[in-house]
N, C-alpha and C positions, 0 to 999 in steps of 0.2 A: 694267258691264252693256251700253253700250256695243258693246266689243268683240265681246260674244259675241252680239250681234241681230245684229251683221255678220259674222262669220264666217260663223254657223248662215245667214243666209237668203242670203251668197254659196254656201254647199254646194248651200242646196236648189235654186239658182237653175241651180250648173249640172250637178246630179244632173237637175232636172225639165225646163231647157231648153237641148238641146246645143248647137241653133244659137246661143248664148250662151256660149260659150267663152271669150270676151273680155270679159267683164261683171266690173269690179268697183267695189268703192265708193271715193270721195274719199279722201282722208289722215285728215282729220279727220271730224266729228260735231258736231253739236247737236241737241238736245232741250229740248223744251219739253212742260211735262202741262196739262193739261186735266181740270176737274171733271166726275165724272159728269152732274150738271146740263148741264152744255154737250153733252152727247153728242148733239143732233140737230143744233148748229149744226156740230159737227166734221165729222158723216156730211154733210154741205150742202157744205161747205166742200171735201172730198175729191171727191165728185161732180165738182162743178163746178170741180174744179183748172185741169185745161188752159182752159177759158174763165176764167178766174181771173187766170191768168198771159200769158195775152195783154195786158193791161192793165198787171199791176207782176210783175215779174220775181220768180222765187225769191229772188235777192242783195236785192233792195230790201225785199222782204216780210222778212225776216231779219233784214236790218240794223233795221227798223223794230219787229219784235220786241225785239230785242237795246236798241232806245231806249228803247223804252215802260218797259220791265220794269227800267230801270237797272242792263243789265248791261256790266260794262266790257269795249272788246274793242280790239283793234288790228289795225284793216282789213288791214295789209302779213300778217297768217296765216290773212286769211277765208276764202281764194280758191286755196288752194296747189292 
C-alpha cells in the first residue's frame, strides 16, 4: 500500500507542480493509523507540524513512536 501512496502522489506531484522535478520520497516508509476518535487531535497535530518540529525533530518524534508502540528497528536503516 505503501508503494503505491508514493508512486501515485510522486506522479501528481510532478504532473501538478513542474517547478518540482526533483521531488522525490526517501528509500524507505513508515506508518502509523490513527482512530477515528483521535481525528481532531491528528487535524491539531498537522496544523501545527512545522511549529511542532522546531521543538523535536521528525527522527526523534519517530523513533519515540517506534518506542512507545514496541516496535523493533535498527537505527543503521532509519535514516538511508
Amino acid at each position: 500500500m505503501m508503494r503505491d501512496v508514493k508512486t501515485n502522489s510522486s506522479a501528481w506531484v510532478h504532473t501538478t507542480f513542474g517547478n518540482h522535478a526533483d521531488f522525490a520520497w526517501q528509500a524507505g516508509y513508515g506508518a502509523f493509523s490513527v482512530g477515528y476518535s483521535n481525528l481532531d487531535v491528528v487535524n491539531r497535530y498537522i496544523a501545527n507540524q512545522k511549529r511542532h518540529h522546531r521543538k523535536r525533530t521528525y527522527q526523534e518524534e519517530f523513533v519515540e513512536f517506534l518506542s512507545r508502540y514496541d516496535i523493533e528497528y535498527d537505527e543503521k536503516y532509519l535514516w538511508e
